[in-house]
C-alpha positions in Angstrom: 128.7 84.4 77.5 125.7 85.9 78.3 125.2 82.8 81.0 128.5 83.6 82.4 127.6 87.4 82.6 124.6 86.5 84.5 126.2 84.9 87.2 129.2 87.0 87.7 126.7 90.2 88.1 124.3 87.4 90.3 126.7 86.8 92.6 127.8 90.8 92.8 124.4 91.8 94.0 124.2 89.4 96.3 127.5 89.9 97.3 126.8 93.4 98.4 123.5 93.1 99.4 124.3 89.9 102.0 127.5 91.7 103.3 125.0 95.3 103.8 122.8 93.5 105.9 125.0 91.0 107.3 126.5 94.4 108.8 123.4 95.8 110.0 123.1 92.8 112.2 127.2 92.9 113.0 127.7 96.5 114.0 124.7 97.2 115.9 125.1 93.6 118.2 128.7 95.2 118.6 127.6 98.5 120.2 125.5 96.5 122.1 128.1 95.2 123.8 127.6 91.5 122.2 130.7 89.3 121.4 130.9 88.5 117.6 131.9 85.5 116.8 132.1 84.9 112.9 130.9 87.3 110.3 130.0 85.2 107.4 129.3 86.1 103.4 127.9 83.0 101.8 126.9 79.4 103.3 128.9 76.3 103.1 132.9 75.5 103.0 135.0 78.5 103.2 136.9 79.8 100.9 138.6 82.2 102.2 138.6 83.4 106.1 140.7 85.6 108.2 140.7 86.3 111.8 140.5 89.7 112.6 142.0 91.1 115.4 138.8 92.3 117.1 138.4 88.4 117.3 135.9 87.5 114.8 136.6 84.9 111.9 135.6 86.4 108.7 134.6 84.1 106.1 133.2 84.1 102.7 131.7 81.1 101.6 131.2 78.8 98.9 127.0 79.4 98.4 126.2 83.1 97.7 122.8 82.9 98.8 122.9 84.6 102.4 125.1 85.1 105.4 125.2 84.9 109.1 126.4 87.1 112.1 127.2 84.1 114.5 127.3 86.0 118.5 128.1 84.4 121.5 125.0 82.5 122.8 124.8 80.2 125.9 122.0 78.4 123.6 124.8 77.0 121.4 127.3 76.3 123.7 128.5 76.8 127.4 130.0 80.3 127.6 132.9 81.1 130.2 131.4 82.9 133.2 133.7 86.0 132.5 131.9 86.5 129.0 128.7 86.3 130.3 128.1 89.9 130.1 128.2 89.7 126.1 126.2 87.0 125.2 123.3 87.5 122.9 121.0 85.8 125.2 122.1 87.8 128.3 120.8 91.3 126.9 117.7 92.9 127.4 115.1 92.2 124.9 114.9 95.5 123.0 118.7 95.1 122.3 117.5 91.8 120.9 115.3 93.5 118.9 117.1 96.5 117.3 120.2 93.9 116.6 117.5 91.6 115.0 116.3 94.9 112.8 119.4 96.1 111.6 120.0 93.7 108.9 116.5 94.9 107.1 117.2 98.3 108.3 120.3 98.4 105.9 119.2 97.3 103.8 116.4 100.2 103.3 119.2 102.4 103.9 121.3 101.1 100.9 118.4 101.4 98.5 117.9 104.7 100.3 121.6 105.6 99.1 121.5 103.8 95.8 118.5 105.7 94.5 120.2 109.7 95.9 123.3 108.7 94.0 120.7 107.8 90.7 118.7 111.0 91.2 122.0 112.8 92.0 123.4 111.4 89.0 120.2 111.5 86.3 118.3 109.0 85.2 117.9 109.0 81.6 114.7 106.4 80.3 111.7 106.5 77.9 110.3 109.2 78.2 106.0 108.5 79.0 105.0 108.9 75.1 103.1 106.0 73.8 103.0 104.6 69.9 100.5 103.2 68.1 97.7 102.3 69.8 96.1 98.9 68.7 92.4 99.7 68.2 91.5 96.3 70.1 93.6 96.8 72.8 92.7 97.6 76.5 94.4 101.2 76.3 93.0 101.9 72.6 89.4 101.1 73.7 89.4 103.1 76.6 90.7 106.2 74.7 94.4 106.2 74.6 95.6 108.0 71.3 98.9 107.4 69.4 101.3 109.6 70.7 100.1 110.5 73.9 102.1 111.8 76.8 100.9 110.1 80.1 102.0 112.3 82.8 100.1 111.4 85.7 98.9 107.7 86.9 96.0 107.5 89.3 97.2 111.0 90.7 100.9 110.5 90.9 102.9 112.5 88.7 105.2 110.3 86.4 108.5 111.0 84.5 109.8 108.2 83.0 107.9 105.4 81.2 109.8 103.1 84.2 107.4 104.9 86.6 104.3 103.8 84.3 105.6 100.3 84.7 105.8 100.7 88.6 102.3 102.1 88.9 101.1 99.4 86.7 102.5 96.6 89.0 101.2 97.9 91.9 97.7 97.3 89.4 98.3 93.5 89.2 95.4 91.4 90.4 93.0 94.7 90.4 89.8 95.0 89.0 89.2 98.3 89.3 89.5 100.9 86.5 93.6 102.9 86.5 93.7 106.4 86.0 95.6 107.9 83.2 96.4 111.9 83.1 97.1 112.4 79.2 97.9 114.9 77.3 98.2 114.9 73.3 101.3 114.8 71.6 102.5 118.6 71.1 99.6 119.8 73.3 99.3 121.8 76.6 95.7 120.3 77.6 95.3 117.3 79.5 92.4 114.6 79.2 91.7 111.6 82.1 91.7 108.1 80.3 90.1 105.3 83.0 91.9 102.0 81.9 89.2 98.9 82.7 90.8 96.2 84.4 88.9 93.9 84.5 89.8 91.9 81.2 93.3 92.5 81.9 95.5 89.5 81.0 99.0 88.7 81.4 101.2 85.6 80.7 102.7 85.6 83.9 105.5 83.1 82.3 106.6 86.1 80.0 105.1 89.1 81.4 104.6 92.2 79.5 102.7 94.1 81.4 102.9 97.3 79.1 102.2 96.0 76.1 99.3 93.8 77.7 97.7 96.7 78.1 98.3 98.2 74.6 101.0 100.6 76.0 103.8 100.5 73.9 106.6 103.3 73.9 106.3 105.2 70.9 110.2 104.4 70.1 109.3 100.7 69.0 107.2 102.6 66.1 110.0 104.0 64.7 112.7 101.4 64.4 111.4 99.7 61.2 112.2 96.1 59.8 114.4 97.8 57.5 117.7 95.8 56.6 120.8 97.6 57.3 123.2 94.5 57.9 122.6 90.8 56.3 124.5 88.0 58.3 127.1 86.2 55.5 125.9 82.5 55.0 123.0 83.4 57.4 119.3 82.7 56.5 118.3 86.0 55.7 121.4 86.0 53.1 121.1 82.5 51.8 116.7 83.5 51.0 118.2 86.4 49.2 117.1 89.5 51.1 119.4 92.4 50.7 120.2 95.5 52.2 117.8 98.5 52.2 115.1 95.3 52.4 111.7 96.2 54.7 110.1 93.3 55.9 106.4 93.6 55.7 104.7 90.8 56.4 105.7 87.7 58.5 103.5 84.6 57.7 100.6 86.9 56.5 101.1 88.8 60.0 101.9 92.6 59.4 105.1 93.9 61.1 104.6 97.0 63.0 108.1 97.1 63.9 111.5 95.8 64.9 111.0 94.6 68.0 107.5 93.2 67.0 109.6 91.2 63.8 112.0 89.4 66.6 109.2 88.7 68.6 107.5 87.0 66.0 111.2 85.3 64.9 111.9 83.8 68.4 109.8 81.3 68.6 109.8 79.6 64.8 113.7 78.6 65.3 114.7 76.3 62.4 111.0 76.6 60.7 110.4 77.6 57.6 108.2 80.8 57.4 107.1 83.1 54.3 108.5 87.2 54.7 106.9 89.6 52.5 109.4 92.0 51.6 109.4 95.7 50.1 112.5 96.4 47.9 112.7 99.4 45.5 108.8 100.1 46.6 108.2 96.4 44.8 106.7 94.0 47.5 108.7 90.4 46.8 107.7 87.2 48.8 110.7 85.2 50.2 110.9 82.1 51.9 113.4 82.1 55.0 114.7 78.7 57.2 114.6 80.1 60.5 118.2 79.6 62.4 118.7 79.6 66.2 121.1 81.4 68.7 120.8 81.5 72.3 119.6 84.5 74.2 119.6 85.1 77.8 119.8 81.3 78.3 117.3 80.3 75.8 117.5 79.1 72.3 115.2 81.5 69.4 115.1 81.9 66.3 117.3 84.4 64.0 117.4 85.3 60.5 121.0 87.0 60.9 120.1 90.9 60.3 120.0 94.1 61.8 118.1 96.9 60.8 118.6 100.8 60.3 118.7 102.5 63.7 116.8 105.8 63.8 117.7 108.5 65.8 115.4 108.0 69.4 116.9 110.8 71.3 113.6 112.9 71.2 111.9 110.1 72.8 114.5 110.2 75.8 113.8 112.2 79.2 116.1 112.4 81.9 115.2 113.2 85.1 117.8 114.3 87.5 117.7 116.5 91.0 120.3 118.6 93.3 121.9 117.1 95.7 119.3 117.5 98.6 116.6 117.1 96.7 117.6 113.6 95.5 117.3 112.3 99.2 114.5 113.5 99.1 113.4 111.5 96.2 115.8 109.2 97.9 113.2 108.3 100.8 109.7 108.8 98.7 111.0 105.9 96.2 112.4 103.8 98.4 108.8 104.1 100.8 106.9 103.8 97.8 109.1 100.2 96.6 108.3 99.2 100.4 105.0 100.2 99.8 104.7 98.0 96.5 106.8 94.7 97.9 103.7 95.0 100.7 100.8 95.0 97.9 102.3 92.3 96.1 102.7 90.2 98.6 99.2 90.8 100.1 97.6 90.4 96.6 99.9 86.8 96.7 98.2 85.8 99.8 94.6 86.5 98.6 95.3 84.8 95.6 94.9 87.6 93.4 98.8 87.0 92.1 99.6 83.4 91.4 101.9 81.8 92.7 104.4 81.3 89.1 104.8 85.1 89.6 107.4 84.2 92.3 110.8 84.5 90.8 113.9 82.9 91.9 118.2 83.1 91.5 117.6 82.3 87.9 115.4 85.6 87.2 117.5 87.6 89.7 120.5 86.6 87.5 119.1 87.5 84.5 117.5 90.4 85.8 121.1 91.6 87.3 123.1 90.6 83.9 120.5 92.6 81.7 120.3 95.7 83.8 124.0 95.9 84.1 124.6 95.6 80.2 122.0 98.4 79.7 124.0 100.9 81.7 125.3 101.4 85.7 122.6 103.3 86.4 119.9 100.5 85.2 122.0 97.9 87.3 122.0 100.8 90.6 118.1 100.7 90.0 117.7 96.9 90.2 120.2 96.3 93.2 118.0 98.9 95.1 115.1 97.2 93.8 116.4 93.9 95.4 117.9 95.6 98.5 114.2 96.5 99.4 112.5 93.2 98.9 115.8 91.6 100.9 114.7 93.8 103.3 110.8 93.4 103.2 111.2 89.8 103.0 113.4 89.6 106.3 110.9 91.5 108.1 107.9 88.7 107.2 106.9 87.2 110.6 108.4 83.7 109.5 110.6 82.0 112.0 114.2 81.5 110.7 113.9 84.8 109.2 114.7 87.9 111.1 110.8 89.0 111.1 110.3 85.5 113.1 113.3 86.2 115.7 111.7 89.7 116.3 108.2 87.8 116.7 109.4 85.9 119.3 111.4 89.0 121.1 108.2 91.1 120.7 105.7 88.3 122.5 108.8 88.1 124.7 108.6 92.5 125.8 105.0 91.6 126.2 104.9 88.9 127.8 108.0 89.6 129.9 109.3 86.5 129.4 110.3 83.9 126.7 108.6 82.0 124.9 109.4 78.2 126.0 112.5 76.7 123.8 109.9 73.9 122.5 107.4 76.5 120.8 110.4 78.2 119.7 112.1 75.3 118.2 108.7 73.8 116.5 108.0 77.5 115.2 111.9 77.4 113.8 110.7 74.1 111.9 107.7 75.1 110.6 109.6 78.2 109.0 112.1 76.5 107.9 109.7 74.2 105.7 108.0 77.4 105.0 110.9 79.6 103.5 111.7 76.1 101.5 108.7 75.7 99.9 108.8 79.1 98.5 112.4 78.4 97.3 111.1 75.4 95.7 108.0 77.2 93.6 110.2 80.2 92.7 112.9 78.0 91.3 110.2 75.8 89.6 109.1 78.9 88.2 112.0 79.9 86.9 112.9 76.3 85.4 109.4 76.7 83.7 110.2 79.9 82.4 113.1 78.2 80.7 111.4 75.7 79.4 
């Protein structure tokens, strides 16, 4: 189910974040003046097309993994003399160019619209209050306390502990020391926390870039192993643990918590493993089998329970604006996620981000399934999320993207003429192998991550 969830919300961002910039393109080359030919959502055999009667053929496809705006364009085939006048090819170059940059363009402007209607609406998140603090840990040795508030990080103000995460992202690859603003759990003074970077380490397979740190929201501390539900005829049931049951100790590691329990379960499906248990303040030893389900695609470990949920309410901040202050918000987070697609991909270039952090459709999926089953305004987030990179990533000077057709219209308006169709052809191959080699590492990553 959940591999069937992932695809159907897969194929809806796409869906409307191909068709958004697909119109861009569409309804700018038609104030232009340019013939449209086919609007297409998807690649491939059709599967369902119409033609409209402003004469295009609408199509969507049978590959969800881009679109086209085919125009009318002597470079494809001869074009009656009478519709000379709207042929791509025919029009000045900066008409070229602005129908060229209205795919990325809305796509900004989606993300721009997505993230007023999230500020509009609230967004309610973990609040910035960490937990326990691991002595060893980067944030516990530079100062961090249990149960402080981070409220700013390197100067900006933050909100939500999703903001952290964003300002922490933009840290990958650095060396240099971040800048918590803290401020102690029920107090009004604040205290500056420098965060060294430079023995910063994350599995780039299964990032957790948080907790890498020692940054943990202070809601993991208090969901306990604490049985509330045992599984019938599950492992947990058949070693004899009962409800009311707190796990303690799993293989002579000390649980901290819930999430810290399933994290050491996951990986020890069908193994045998020793629990310590407190029952009745009495510590019992119990020896489990470790079963298996599958999660998000993969197959982990389970013992069959669930535990008492605490009330985590307190530890929940919302942050929502009026109407014309959420654009804007609208435009600062949508400049700041440009900002950020830019840094990564510069730190990718320089080497300081490997490669295997590329991710491909299988993340995206999973990414769109799980934000969508956390709530609609989680799945809002990530679409605008995507709608920005779409939009970055179309503006990259690569031939066969967009950023390569404006390239060439740009030496072009310089120049004051075209480039020759043989450099233009040979600089449409070499993108082409381009854009498919990164295909081919992000979906290797993404088998990998499987793996």
């Amino acid at each position: 189910m959940t591999f069937l969830s992932n695809a159907f919300y897969f194929i809806v961002t796409l869906g409307i974040l191909v068709t958004i910039h697909e119109y861009g393109h569409f309804w700018v080359a038609r104030k232009l003046g340019v013939k449209v030919l086919t609007f297409s959502i998807g690649f491939g055999r059709p599967l369902w097309q119409k033609k409209g009667k402003d004469g295009v053929n609408y199509v969507i496809a049978a590959i969800p993994l881009g679109g086209f705006v085919k125009m009318l364009d002597e470079r494809e085939k001869e074009v009656p003399q009478e519709e000379l006048p709207y042929a791509f090819n025919r029009k000045p170059v900066w008409s070229r160019i602005a129908i060229v940059l209205a795919g990325p363009i809305a796509n900004f402007i989606l993300a721009i619209f997505l993230y007023w209607w999230m500020f509009a609406m609230g967004i309610s998140g973990s609040s910035t209050q960490v937990g326990k603090i691991a002595e060893n840990s980067i944030a516990g040795q530079a100062g961090i306390k249990n149960g402080d508030l981070i409220t700013q990080v390197d100067g900006r103000p933050v909100y939500l502990m999703q903001d952290v995460m964003e300002a922490v992202v933009a840290r990958l690859g650095e060396k240099s020391n971040m800048v918590l603003t803290v401020r102690a759990d029920g107090k009004h003074s604040e205290r500056q926390v420098e965060i060294p970077l430079k023995k910063w380490e994350v599995d780039i397979e299964k990032p957790d870039l948080l907790g890498s740190l020692g940054l943990n929201h202070i809601s993991r501390d208090k969901v306990i192993a604490q049985v509330s539900v045992v599984s019938p005829n599950g492992p947990a049931e058949q070693a004899g643990i009962k409800n009311g049951d707190v796990i303690k100790r799993f293989n002579q590691v000390a649980v901290d918590n819930w999430f810290h329990l399933i994290r050491l379960i996951h990986p020890m499906a069908k193994q045998t493993v020793e629990l310590v248990i407190e029952r009745n303040g009495e510590l019992i030893n119990k020896s489990v089998v470790i079963g298996s389900r599958e999660y998000e695609g993969n197959v982990v470990g389970s013992i069959g329970i669930t535990v008492v949920w605490p009330d985590l309410s307190p530890y929940v901040a919302t942050r929502k604006a009026g109407i014309f202050e959420s654009i804007e918000l609208a435009f600062e987070k949508t400049g700041k996620m440009i900002a950020l697609s830019a840094n990564l991909f510069g730190k990718l270039l320089t080497g300081d981000i490997s490669p295997k952090s590329l991710s491909g459709p299988i993340s995206i999926a999973e990414g769109a399934g799980g934000s969508a089953r956390v709530g609609l305004v989680y799945f809002i987030s990530f679409v605008a999320m995507i709608s920005v990179n779409l939009g970055f990533i179309n503006l990259l000077p690569v031939p066969l993207l967009d950023g390569g057709h404006l390239l060439f219209y740009t030496i072009e308006a310089i120049k004051g003429k075209p480039l020759s169709e043989r450099i233009q052809e040979l600089g449409m191959q070499i993108g082409m192998m381009m854009v498919f080699a990164l295909m081919a590492i992000a979906i290797f990553n993404d088998l990998s991550r499987l793996i």
